[in-house]
C-alpha positions in Angstrom: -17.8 236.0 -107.3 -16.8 235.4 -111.1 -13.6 233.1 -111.7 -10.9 235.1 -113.4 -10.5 235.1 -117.4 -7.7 233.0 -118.4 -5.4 232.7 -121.6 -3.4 229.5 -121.5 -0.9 228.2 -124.3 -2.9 225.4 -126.5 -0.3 222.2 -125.8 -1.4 221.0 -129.6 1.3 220.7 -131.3 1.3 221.8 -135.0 -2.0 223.8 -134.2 -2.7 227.3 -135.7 -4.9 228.5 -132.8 -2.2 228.6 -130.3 -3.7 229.7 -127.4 -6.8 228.6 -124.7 -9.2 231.1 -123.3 -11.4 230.0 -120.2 -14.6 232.2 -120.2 -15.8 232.1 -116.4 -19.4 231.4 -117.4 -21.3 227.6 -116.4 -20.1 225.4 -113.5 -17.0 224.3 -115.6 -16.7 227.3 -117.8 -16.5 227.8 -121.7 -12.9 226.9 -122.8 -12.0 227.9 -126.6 -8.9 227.4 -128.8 -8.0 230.8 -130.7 -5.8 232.6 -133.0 -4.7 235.6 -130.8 -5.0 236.6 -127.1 -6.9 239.6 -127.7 -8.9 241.2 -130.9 -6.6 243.9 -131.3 -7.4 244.4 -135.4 -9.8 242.3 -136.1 -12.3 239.6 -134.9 -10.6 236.5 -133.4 -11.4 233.1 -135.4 -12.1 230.6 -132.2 -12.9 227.2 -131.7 -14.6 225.2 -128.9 -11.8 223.2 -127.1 -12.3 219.1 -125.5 -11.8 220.7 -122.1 -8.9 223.0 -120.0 -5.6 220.9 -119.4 -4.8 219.6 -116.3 -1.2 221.6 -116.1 -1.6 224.4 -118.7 0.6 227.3 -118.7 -1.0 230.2 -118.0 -0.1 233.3 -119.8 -2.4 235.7 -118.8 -4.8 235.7 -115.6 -7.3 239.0 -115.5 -10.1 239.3 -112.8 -13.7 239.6 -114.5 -16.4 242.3 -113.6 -19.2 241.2 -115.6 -20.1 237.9 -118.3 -23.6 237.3 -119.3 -24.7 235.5 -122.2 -27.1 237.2 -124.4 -28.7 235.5 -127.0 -25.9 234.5 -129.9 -23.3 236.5 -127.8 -21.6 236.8 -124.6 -20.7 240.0 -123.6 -17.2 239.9 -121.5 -15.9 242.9 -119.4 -12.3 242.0 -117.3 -11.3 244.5 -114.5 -8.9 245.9 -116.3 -7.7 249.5 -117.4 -7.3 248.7 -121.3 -8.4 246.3 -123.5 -11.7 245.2 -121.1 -14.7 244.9 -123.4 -15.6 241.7 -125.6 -17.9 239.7 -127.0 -17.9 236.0 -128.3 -20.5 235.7 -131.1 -21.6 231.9 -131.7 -22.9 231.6 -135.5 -23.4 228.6 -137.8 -21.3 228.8 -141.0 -22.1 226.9 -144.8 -22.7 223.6 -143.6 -24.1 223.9 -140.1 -20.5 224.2 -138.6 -20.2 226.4 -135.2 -18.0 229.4 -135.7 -16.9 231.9 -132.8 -15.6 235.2 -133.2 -14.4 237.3 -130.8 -14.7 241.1 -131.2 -14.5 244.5 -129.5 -16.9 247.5 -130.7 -13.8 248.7 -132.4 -13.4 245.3 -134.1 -16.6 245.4 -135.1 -17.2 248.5 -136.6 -13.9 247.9 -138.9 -15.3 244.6 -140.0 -18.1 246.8 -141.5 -16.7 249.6 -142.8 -19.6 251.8 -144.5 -19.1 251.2 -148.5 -20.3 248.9 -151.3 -17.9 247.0 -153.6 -19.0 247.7 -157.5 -19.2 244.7 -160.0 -18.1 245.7 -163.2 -15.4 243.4 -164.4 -12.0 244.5 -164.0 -10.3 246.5 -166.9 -13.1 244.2 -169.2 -11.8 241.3 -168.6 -14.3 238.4 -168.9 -13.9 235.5 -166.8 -10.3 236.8 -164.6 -8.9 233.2 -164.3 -6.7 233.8 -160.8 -4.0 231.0 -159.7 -4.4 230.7 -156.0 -0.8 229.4 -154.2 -1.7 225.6 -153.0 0.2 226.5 -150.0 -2.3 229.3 -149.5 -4.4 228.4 -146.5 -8.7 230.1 -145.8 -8.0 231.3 -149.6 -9.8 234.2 -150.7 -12.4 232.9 -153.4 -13.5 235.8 -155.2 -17.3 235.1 -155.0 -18.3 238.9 -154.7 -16.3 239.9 -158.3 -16.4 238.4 -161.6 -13.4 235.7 -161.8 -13.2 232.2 -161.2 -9.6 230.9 -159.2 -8.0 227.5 -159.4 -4.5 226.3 -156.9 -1.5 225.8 -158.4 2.1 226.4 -156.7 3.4 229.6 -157.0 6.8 230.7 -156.7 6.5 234.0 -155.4 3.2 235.5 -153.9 -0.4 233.9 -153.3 -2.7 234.9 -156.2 -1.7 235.6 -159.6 -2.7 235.7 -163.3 -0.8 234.2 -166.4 -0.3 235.0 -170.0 0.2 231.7 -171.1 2.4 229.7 -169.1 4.1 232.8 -166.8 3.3 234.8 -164.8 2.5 238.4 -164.9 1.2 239.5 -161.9 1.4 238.2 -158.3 0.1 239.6 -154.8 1.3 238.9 -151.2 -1.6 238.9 -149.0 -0.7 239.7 -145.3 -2.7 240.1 -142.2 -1.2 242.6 -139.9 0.5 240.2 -137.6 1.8 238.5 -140.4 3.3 241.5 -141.2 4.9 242.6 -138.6 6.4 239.0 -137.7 7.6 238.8 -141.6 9.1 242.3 -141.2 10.9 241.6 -138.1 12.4 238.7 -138.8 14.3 240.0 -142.0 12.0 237.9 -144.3 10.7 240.5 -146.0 13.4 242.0 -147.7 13.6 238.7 -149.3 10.1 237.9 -150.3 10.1 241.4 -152.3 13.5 240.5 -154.1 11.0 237.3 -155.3 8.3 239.6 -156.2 10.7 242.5 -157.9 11.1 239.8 -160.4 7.7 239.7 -161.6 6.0 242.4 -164.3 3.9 243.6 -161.8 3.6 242.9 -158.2 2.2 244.1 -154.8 1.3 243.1 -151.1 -1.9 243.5 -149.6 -2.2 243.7 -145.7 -5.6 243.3 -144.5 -6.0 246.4 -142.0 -5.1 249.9 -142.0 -1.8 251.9 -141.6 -3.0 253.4 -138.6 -3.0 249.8 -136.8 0.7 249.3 -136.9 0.6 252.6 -134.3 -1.5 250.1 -132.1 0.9 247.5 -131.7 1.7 246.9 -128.2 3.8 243.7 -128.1 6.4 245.5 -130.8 7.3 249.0 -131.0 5.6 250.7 -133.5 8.7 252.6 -135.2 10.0 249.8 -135.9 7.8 248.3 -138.0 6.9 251.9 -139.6 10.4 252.2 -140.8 11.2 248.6 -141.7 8.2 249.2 -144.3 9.6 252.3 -145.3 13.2 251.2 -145.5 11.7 248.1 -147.9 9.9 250.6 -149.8 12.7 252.1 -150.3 14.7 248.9 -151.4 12.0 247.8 -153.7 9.8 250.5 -155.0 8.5 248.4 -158.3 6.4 246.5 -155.4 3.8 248.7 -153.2 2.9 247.5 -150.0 -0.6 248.4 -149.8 -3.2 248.9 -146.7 -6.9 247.6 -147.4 -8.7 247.8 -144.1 -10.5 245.0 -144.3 -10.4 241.4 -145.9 -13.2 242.1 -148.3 -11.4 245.2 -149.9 -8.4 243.7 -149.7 -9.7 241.4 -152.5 -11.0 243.6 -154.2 -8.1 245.6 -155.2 -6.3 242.4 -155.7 -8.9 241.5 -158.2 -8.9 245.1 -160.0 -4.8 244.9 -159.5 -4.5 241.5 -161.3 -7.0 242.6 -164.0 -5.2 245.7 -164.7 -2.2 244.2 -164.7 -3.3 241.3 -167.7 -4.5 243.9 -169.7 -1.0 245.8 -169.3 0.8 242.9 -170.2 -0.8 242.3 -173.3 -0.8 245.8 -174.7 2.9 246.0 -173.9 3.4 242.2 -176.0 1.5 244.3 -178.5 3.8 247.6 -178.8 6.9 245.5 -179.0 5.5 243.6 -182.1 4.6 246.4 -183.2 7.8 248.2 -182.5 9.8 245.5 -184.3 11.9 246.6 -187.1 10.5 244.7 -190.3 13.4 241.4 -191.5 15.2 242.8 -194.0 15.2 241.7 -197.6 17.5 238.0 -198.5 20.3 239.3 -200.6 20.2 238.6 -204.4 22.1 235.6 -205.3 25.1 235.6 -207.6 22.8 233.8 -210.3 20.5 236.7 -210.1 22.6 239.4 -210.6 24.2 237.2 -213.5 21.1 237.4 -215.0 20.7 240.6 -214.6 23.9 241.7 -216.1 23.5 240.3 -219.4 19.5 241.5 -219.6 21.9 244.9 -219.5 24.5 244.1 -222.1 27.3 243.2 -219.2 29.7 240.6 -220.0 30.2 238.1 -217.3 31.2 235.1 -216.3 29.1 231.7 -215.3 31.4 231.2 -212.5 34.2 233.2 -210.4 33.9 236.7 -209.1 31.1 239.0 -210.6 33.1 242.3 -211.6 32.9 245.4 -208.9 31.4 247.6 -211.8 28.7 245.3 -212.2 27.5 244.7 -208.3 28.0 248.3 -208.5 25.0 248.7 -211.1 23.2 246.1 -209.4 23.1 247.9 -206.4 21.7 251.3 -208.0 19.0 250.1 -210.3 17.3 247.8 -207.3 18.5 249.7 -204.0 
């Protein structure tokens, strides 16, 4: 008989893969840090763990029917109504590193979704340069589209392009459970009143709209209408659904590009738009001058004579 699937917190402290799952499969089991306790809306970023603590706190305890390793992947299915079929993919990443995902067919499929990105530049524009917040952590690099990034703080958002020395244009990337944690915790009203500041701004959430009707661990009303409420608030800043990672960055990319191009057209219009300086005023030596070139009598000092500013006026207005 299989031992039961466990999910244990991760006693790390400071650790962003917060919790321990124990696969049943070997005499002492496979026993994995990861990001979330289930691949709910996306694959799972894992990573093999020194071994199962000696007091850990369970969170979760589900009886197994089935784990066999095939290959690359091991296929898990728990005795459970919902939420039952798995798989942990073992892969080798740039470098030789190990990297496990863990997926569902559902998972899967969206990590895939059936379309190719184009690679024309965006709006023309040779060479996007796009400022990537140094705070920003597994940054998006762009390789697929023609820019080049570099990290810089940034006050509001994670990527961004300058004109100059400020900034234009800035995006908020968000994973769904990012999301949903920033929305109900009040943070987001805030974070837009940053971006609202901006020319142009927008946050990206890397899933679909129809995921936040999935949620199980919040209700999903409340998240729909503290979107709509801050769409409401803040309407100069879109909150915008990508489906997956990859097109995510892409319309970022397209977003940032447009938006550069934008801001120099407008710098444009405005100096276009500018009412010409106008002409210095004649000085009381010129019109002196000028009055006795027309037979006026006047003065080398004092108060030039209303008649004659008069004159003046007429022949050169």
């Amino acid at each position: 008989m299989l031992d039961d699937f466990l999910i244990a917190r991760n006693p790390e402290e400071g650790t962003t893969l917060p919790f321990l799952l124990r696969i049943p499969l070997g005499p002492d089991g496979i026993v994995l840090k990861a990001k979330e306790t289930w691949p709910r809306t996306g694959k799972v970023y894992c990573h093999r763990a020194v071994g199962w603590p000696r007091e850990p706190e369970i969170l979760e305890r589900v009886p197994v029917r089935s784990c066999v390793r095939r290959g690359a992947a091991i296929d898990l299915v728990l005795d459970r109504g919902r939420e039952n079929r798995s798989q942990f993919v073992l892969t080798r990443v740039r470098g030789g590193r190990e990297a496990i995902f863990w997926q569902t067919a559902r998972t899967s499929k969206q990590a895939r979704p059936s379309v190719s990105l184009p690679t024309a530049r965006g709006w023309g524009v040779a060479g996007l340069e796009i400022v990537v917040d140094s705070h920003e952590r597994y940054a998006w690099k762009f390789e697929h589209q023609q820019a080049t990034t570099v990290r810089r703080a940034l006050r509001s958002g994670d990527y961004a392009v300058l004109a100059g020395d400020q900034v234009v244009a800035s995006v908020e990337r968000k994973s769904l459970q990012d999301l949903v944690a920033t929305l109900t915790s009040g943070k987001m009203r805030y974070l837009l009143a940053d971006l609202a500041t901006l020319p142009s701004a927008a946050v990206v959430v890397e899933d679909r709209y129809s995921a936040v009707f999935k949620l199980d661990r919040v209700r999903p009303a409340t998240v729909a209408d503290a979107l709509g409420e801050c769409q409401a608030r803040f309407p100069g800043v879109p909150v915008v659904f990508c489906e997956t990672r990859a097109l995510a960055q892409e319309w970022t990319y397209r977003f940032l590009a447009a938006a550069l191009v934008h801001a120099g057209e407008t710098v444009h219009a405005q100096t276009e738009a500018s009412p010409l300086p106008s002409a210095a005023a004649p000085s009381p030596a010129e019109v002196r001058v000028w009055a006795r070139q027309q037979g006026y009598a006047v003065s080398d000092r004092g108060r030039i004579p209303g008649e004659v500013l008069d004159a003046f006026a007429r022949r050169n207005g």
